[in-house]
SETOR-710685 format. One record per residue: x, y, z of N, C-alpha, C in turn; residue number from 1. Coordinates in Angstrom, 3 decimals, padded with zeros to 6 digits. Example, Ala and Ser with C-alpha at 12.3 -4.5 7.8 and 13.67 -1.06 7.14 Angstrom:
% SETOR-710685
n.px|n.py|n.pz|ca.px|ca.py|ca.pz|c.px|c.py|c.pz|num
013.190|-005.690|007.800|012.300|-004.500|007.800|013.200|-003.300|007.800|1 .
012.850|-002.250|007.080|013.670|-001.060|007.140|012.900|000.030|007.870|2 .
END
This chain:
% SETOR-710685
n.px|n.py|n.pz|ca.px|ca.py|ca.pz|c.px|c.py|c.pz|num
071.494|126.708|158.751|070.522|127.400|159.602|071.170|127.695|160.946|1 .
071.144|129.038|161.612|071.981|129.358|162.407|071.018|128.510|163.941|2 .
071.624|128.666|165.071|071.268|128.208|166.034|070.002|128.994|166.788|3 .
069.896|130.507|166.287|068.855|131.036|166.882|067.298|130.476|165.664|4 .
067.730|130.668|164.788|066.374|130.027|163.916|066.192|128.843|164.195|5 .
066.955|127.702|164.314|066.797|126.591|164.452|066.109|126.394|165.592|6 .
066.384|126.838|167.023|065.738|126.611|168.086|063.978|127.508|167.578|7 .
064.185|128.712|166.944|062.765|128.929|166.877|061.767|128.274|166.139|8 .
062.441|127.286|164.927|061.601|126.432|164.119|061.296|124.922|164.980|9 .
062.090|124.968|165.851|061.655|123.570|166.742|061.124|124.002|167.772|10 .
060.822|125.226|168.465|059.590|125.529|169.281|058.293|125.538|168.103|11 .
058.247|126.294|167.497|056.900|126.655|166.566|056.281|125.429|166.131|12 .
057.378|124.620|165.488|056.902|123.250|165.384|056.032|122.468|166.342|13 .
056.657|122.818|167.870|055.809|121.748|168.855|054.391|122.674|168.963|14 .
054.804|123.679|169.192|052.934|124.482|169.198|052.238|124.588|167.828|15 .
053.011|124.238|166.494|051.790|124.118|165.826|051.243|122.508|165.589|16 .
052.494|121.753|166.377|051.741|120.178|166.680|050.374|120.427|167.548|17 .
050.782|121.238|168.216|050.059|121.140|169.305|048.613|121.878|169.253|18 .
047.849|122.714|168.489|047.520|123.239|167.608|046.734|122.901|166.575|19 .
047.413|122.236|165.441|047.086|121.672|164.535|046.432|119.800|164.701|20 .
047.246|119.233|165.961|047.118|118.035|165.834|046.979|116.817|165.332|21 .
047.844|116.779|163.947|048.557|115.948|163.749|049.644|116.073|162.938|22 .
050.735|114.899|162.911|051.879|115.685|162.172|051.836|115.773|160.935|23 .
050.988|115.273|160.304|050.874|115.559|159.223|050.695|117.373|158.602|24 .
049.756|117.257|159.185|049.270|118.798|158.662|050.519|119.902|159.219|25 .
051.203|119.728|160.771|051.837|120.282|161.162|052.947|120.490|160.332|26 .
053.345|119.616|159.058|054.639|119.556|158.806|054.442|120.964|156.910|27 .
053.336|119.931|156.708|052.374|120.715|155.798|052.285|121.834|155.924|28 .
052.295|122.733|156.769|052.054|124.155|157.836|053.307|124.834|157.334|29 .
054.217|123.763|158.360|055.376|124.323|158.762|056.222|125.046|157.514|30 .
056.447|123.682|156.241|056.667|124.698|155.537|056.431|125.620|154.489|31 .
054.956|125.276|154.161|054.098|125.993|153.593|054.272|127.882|154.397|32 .
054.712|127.917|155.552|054.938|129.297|156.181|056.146|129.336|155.995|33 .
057.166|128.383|155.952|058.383|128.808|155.778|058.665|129.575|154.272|34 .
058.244|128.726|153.252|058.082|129.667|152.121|057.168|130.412|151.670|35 .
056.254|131.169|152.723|055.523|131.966|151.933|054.021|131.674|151.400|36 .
053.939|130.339|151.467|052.554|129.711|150.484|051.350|128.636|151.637|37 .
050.843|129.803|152.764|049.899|129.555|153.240|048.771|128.700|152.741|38 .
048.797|127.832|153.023|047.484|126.823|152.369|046.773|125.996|153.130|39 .
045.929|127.246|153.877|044.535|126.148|155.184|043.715|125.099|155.152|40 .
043.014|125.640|153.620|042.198|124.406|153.427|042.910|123.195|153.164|41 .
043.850|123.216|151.852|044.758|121.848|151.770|045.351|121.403|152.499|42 .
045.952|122.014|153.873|046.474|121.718|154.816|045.690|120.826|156.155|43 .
044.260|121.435|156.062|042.851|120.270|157.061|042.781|119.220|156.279|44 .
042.918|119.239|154.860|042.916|117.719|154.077|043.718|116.613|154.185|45 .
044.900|117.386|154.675|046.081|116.296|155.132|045.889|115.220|156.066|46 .
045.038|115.763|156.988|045.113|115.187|158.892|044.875|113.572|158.338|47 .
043.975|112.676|157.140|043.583|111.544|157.344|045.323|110.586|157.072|48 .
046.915|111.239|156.616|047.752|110.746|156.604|048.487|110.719|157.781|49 .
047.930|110.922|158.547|048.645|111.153|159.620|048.755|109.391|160.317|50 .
049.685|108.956|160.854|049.192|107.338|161.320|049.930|106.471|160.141|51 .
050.585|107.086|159.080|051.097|105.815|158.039|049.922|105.713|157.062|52 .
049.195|106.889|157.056|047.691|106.841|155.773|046.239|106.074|156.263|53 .
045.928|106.768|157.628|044.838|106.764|157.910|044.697|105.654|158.651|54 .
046.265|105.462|159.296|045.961|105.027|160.802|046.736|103.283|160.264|55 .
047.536|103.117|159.090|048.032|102.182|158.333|049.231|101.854|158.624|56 .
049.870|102.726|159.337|051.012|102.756|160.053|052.240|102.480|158.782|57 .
051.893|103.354|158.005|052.954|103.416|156.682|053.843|104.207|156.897|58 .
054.464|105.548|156.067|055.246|106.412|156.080|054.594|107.246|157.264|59 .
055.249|108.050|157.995|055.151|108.815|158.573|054.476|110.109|158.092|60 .
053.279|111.161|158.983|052.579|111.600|158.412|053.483|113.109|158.063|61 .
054.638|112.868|159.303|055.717|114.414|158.576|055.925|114.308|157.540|62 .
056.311|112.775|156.957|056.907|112.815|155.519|055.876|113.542|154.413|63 .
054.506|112.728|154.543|054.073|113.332|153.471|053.206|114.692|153.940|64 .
053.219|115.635|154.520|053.015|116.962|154.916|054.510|117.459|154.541|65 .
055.697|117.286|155.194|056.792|117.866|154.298|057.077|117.954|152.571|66 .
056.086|116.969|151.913|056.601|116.220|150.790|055.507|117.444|150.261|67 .
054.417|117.421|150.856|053.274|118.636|149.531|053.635|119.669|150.480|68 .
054.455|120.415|151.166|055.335|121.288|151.261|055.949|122.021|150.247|69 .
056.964|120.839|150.086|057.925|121.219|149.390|057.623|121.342|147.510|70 .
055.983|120.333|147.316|055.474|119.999|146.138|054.740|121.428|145.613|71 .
054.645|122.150|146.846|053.501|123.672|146.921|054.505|124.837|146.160|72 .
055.675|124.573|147.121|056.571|125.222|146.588|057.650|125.551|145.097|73 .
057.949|123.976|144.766|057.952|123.747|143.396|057.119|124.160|142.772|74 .
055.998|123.917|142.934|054.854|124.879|141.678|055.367|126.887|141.606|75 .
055.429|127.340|142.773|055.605|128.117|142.921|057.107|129.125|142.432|76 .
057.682|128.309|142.714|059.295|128.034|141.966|059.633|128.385|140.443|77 .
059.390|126.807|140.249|059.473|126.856|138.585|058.303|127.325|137.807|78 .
057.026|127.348|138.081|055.647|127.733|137.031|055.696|126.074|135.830|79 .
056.771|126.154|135.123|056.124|124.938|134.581|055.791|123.450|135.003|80 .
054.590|123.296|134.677|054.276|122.122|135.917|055.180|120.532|135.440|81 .
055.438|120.479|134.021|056.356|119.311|133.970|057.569|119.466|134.852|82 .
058.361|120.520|134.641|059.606|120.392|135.536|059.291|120.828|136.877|83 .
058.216|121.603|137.604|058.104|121.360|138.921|057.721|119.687|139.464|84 .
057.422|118.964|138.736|056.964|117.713|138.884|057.766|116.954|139.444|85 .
058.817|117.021|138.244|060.368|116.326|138.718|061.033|117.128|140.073|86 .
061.183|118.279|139.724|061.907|118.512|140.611|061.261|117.994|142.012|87 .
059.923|118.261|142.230|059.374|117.568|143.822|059.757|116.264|143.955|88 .
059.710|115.406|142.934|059.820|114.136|143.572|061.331|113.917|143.521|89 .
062.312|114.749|143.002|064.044|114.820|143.711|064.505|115.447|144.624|90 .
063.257|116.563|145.532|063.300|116.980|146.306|062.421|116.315|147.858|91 .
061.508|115.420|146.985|061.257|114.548|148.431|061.830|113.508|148.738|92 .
062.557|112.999|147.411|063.663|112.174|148.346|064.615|112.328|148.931|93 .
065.338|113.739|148.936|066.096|114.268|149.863|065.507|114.415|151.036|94 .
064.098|114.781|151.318|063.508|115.002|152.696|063.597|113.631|152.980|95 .
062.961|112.584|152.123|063.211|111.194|152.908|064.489|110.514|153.378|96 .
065.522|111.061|152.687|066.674|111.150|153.313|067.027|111.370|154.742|97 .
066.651|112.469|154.860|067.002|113.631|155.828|066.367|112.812|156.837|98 .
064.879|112.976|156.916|063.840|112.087|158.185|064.576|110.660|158.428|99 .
064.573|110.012|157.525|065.443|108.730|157.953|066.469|108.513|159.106|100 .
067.908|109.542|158.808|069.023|109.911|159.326|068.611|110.337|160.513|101 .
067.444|111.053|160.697|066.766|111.981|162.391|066.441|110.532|162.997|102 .
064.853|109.678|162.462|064.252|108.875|163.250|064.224|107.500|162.470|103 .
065.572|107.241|162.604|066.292|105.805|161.713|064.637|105.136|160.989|104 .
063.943|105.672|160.494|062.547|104.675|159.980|061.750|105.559|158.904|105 .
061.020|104.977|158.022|060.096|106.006|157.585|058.910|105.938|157.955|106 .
058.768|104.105|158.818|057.382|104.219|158.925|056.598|104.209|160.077|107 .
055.535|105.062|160.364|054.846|104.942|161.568|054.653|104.356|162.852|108 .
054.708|103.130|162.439|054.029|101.773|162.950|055.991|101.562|163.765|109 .
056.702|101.236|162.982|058.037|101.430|163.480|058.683|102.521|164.857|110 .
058.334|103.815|164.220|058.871|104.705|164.987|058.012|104.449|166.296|111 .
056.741|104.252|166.277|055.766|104.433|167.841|055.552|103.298|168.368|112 .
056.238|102.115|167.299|055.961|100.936|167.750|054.400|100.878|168.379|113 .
053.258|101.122|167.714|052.045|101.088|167.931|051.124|101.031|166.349|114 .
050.251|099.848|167.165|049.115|099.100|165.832|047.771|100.206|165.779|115 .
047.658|100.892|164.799|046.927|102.095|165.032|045.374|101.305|164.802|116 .
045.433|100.456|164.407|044.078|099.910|164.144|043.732|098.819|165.546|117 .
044.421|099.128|166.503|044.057|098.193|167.833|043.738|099.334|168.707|118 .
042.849|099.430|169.431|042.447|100.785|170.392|043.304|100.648|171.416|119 .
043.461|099.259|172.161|044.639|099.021|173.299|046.012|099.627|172.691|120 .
045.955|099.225|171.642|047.994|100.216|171.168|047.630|101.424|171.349|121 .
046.608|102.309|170.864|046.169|103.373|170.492|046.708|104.026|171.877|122 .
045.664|103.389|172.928|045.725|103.962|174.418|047.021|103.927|175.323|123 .
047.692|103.147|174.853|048.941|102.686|175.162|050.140|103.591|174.725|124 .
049.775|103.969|173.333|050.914|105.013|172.965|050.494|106.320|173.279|125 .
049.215|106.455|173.847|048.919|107.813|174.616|049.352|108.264|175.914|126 .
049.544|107.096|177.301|049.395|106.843|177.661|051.103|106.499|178.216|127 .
051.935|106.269|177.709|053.415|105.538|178.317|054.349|106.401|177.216|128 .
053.920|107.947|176.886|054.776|109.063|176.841|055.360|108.921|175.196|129 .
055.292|107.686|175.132|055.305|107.628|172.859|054.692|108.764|172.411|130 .
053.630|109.295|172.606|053.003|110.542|171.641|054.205|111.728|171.820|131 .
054.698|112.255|173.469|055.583|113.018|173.826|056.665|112.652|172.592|132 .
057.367|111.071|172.589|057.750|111.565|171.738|058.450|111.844|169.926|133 .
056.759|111.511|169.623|056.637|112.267|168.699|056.497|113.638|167.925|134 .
056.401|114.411|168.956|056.700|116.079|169.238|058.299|116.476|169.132|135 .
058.813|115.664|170.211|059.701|116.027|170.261|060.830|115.398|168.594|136 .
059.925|114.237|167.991|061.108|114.185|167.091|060.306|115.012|166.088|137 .
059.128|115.682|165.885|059.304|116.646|164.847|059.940|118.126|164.954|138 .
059.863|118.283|166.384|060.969|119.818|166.888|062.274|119.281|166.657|139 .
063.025|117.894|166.451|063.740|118.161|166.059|064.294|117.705|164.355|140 .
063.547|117.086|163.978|063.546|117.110|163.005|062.983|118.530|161.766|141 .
062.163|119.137|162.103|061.580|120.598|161.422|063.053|121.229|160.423|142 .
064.191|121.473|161.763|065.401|122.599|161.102|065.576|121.941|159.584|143 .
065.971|120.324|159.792|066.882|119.785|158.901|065.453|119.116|157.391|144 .
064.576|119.201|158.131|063.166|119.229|156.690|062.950|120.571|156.228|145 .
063.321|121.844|156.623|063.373|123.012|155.676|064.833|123.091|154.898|146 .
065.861|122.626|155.402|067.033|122.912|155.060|067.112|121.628|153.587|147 .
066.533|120.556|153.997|066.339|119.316|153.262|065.636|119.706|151.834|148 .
064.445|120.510|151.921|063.229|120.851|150.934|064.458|122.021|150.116|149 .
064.768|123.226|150.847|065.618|123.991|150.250|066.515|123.385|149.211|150 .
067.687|122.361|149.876|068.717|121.798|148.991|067.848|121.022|147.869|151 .
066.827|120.176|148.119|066.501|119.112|147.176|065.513|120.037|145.900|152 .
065.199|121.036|145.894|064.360|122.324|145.138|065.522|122.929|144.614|153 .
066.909|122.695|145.035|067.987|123.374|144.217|068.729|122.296|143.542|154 .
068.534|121.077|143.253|069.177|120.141|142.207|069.248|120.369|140.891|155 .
069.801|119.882|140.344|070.030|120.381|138.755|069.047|119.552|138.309|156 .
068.598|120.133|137.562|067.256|119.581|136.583|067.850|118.607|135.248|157 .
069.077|118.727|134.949|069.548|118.074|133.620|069.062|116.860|133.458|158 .
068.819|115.986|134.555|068.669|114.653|133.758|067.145|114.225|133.920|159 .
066.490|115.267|134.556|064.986|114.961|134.407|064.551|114.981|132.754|160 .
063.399|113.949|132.857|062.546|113.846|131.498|061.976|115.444|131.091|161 .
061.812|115.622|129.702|061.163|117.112|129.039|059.768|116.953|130.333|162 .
059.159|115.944|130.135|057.735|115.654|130.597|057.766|114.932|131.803|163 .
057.905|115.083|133.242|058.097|114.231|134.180|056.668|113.983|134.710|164 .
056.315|112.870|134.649|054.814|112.060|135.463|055.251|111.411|136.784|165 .
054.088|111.706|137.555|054.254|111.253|138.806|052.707|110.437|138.613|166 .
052.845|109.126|139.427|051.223|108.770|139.693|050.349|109.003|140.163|167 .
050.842|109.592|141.375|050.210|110.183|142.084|049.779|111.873|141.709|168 .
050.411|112.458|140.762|049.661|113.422|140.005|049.219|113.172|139.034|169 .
048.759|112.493|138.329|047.851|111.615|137.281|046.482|111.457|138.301|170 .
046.631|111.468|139.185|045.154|110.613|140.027|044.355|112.264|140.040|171 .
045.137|112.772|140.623|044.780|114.271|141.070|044.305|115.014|139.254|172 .
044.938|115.281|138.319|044.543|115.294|137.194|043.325|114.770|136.817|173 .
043.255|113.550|136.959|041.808|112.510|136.333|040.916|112.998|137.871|174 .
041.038|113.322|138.593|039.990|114.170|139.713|039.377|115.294|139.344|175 .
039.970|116.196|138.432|039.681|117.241|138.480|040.509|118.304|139.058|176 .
041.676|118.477|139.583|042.640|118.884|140.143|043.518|119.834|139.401|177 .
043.828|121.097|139.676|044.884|121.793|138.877|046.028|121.854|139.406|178 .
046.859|122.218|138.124|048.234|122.048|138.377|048.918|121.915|139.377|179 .
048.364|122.946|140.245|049.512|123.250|141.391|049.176|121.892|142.432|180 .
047.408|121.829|142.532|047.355|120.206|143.338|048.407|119.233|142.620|181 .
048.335|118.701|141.530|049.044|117.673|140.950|050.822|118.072|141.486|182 .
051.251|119.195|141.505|052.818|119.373|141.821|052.825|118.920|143.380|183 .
051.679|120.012|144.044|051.783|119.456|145.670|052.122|117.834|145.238|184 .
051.296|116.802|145.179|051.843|115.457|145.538|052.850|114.736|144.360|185 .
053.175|115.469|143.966|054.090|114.793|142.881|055.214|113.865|143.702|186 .
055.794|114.587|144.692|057.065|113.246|145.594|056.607|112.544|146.165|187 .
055.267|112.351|146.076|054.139|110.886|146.421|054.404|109.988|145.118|188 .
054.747|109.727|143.994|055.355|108.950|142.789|056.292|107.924|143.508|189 .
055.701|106.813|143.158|056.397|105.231|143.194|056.759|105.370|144.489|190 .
055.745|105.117|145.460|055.777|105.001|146.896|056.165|106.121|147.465|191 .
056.597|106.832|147.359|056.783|107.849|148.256|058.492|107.879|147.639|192 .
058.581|109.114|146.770|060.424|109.175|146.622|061.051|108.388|146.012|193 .
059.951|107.630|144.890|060.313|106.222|144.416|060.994|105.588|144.863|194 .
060.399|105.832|146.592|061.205|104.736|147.757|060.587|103.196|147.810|195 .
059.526|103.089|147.024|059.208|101.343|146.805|057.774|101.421|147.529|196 .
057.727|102.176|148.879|056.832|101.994|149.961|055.338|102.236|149.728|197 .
054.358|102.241|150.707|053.404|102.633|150.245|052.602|103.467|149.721|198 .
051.931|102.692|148.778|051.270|103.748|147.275|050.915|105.371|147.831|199 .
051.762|105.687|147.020|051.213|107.432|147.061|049.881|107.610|146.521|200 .
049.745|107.068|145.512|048.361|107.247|144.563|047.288|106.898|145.142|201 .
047.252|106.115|146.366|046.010|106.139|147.498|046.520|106.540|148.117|202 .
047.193|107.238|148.673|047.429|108.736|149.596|046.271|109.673|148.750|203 .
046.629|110.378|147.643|046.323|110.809|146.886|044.566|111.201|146.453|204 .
044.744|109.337|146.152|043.068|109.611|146.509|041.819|109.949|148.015|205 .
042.688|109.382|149.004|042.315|110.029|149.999|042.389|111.505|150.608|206 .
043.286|112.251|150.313|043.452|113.901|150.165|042.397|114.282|149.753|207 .
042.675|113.916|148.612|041.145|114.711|146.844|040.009|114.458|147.758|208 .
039.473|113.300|148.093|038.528|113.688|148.506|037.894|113.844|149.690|209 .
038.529|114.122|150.879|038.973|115.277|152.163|039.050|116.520|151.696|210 .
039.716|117.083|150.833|039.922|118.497|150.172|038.273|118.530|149.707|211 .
037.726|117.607|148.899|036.268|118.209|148.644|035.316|118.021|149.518|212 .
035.810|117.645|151.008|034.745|117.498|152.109|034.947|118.564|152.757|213 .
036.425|118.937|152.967|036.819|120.420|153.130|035.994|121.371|153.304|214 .
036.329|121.392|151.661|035.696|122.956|151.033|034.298|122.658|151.230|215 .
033.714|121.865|150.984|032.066|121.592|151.451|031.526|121.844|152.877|216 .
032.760|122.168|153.227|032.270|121.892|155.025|032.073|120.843|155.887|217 .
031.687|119.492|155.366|031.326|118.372|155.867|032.284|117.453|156.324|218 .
033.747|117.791|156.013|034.310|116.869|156.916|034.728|116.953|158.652|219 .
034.798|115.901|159.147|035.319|116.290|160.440|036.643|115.239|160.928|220 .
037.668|115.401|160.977|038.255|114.239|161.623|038.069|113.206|162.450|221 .
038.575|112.073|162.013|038.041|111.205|162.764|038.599|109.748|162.658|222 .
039.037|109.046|163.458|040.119|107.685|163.545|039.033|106.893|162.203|223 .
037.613|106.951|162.583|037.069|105.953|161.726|035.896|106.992|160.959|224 .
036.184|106.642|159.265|035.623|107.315|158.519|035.280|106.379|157.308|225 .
033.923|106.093|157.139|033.585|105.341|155.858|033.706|105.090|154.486|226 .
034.225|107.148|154.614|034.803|107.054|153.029|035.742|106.503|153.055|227 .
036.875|106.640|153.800|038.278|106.291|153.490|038.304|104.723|153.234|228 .
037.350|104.181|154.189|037.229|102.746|154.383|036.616|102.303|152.603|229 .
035.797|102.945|152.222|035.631|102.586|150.904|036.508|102.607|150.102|230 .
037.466|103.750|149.968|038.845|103.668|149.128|039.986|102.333|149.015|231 .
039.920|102.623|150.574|041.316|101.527|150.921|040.495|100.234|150.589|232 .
039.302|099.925|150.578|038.675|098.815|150.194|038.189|098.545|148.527|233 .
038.551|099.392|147.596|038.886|099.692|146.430|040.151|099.421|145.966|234 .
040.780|100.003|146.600|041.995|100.102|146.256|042.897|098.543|146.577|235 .
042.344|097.856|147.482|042.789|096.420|147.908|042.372|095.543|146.876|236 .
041.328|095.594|146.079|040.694|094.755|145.873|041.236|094.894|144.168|237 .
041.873|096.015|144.137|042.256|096.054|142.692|044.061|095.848|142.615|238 .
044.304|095.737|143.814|046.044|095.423|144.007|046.050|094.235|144.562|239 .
045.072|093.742|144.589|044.903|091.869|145.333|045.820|091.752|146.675|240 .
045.159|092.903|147.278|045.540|093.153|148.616|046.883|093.323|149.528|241 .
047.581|094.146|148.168|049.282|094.516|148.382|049.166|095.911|148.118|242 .
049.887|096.134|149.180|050.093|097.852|150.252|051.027|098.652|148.925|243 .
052.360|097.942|149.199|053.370|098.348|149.095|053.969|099.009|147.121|244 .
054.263|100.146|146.903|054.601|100.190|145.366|055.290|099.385|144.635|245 .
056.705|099.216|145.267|057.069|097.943|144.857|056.600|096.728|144.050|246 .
055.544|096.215|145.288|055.078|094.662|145.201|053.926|094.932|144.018|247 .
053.146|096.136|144.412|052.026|096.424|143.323|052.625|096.198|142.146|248 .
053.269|097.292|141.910|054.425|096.943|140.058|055.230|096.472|139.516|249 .
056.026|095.500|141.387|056.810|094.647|140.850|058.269|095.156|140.225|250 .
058.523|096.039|140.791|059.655|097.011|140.482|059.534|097.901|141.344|251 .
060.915|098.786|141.219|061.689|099.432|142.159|062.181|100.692|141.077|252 .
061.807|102.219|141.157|062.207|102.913|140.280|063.545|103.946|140.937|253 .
064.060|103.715|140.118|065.771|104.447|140.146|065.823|105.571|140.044|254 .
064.694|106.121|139.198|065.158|107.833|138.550|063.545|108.382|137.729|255 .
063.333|109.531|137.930|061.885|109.768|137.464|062.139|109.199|136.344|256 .
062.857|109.286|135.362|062.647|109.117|134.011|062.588|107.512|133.791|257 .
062.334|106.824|134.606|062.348|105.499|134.830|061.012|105.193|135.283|258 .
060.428|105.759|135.715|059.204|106.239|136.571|057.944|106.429|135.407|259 .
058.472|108.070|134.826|057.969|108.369|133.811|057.480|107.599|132.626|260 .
058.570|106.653|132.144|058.303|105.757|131.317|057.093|104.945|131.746|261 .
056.939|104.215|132.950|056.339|102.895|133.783|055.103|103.827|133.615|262 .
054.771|104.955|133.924|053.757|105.300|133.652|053.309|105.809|131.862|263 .
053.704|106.370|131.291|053.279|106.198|130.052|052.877|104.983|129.496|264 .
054.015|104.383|129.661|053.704|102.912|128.807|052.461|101.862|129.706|265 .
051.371|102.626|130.694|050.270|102.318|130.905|050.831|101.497|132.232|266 .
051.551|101.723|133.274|052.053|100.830|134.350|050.908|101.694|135.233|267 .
050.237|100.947|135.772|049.352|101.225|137.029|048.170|102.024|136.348|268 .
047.389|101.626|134.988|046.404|102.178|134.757|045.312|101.862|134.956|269 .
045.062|100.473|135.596|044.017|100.425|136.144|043.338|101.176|137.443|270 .
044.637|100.612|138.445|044.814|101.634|139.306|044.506|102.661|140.008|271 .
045.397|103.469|138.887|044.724|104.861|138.953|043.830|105.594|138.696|272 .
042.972|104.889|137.859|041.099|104.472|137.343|040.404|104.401|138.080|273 .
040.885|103.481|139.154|040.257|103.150|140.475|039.977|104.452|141.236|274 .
041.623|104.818|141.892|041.197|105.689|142.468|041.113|106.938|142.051|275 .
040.907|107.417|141.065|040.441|108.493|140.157|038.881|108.575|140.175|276 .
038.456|107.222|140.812|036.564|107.435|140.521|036.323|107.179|142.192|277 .
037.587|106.975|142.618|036.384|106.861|144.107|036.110|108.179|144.793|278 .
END
């Protein structure tokens, strides 16, 4: 990316932070316009990941707004939704790559060093120039998350499964969800990039149903929201109160087709039962 685009994707970036307000959706935006595939409503559904998943201080909310980015685009790409599947989730672990190398962390709570569920951190990271800069690391991070989504959407497909499953598109499926939703979060599978971290598949279920408060009209943003609180309180109570993908399954996945399997052979079907009905 030459130096004149680059500086214009890290201005646009800070005004559609600025704009949009939060990074989640901003990142979601960003390259949803970079390729072409405008998506408003799914893009207001994002805002509750913003914070590490609704203020959880998990992954960062660029990651997963870059990740159904790049998941929008794969649909768009390939058309068949098994191999756009795979390919997103080998293309969001290159973005998780990439973000890493920018802001040495993936997760929230790390980078702002702030407890999103304490109002004193809250005010504190407003307050002593931390929010500043978080702007500034998505202007500079933006160039190298389009350039990231590009390369990881051009990997060779050879060693993906005929049929690649993600869990987090299984949830979206058993919702009611078509294809192209299920590809958007597909590099939400086994934590995020089958990076271990926290469950995509309650990411997942919190989207779905923001997207149908959306389109209903009735949602509004907001630090504290009852539905979500019902999910994550679902979702605890059926993982005996472990965050993390990893610890949930007790494994660490190497390669979709490793992935793929863990889910066929019924790994996380309760689970995803769960949050498939909340």
């Amino acid at each position: 990316m030459n130096i004149i685009k680059t500086n214009t994707v890290k201005l646009r970036t800070k005004r559609t932070f600025l704009k949009q307000g939060t990074c989640s959706r901003t990142f979601f935006h960003i390259l949803n316009r970079e390729f072409g595939n405008p998506k408003p409503i799914e893009e207001n559904a994002i805002d509750p990941l913003a914070g590490g998943i609704v203020q959880q201080g998990y992954q960062c909310g660029m990651l997963w707004g870059a990740a159904m980015g790049v998941g929008t685009e794969s649909y768009r790409r390939f058309g068949n939704r098994d191999k756009a599947i795979g390919m997103s989730v080998l293309a969001t672990q290159h973005i998780l790559k990439s973000f890493i190398s920018k802001a040495k962390s993936d997760n929230c709570s790390e980078i702002t060093n702030t407890d999103w569920s304490r109002k004193f951190s809250i005010l504190k990271y407003l307050i002593t120039g931390k929010m500043v800069a978080c702007f500034k690391l998505a202007g500079k991070w933006a160039p190298d998350a389009i350039q990231a989504a590009n390369e990881g959407l051009s990997f060779d497909p050879t060693n993906l499964p005929d049929q690649s499953i993600s869990c987090a598109s299984e949830v979206v499926k058993r919702m009611g969800g078509s294809d192209e939703e299920m590809v958007m979060v597909a590099g939400f599978a086994g934590g995020f990039g089958l990076s271990g971290n926290a469950c995509g598949a309650l990411s997942v279920a919190i989207w779905m149903n923001t997207l149908a408060r959306v389109r209903a009209k009735t949602y509004k943003y907001s630090l504290s929201d009852t539905e979500f609180e019902r999910i994550i309180k679902s979702f605890y109570e059926t993982t005996d109160y472990k965050m993390e993908c990893r610890e949930i399954c007790g494994k660490h996945f190497h390669s979709v087709n490793e992935h793929t399997e863990f889910i066929k052979n019924g790994g996380c079907e309760k689970l995803i039962n769960v949050l498939s009905q909340s």
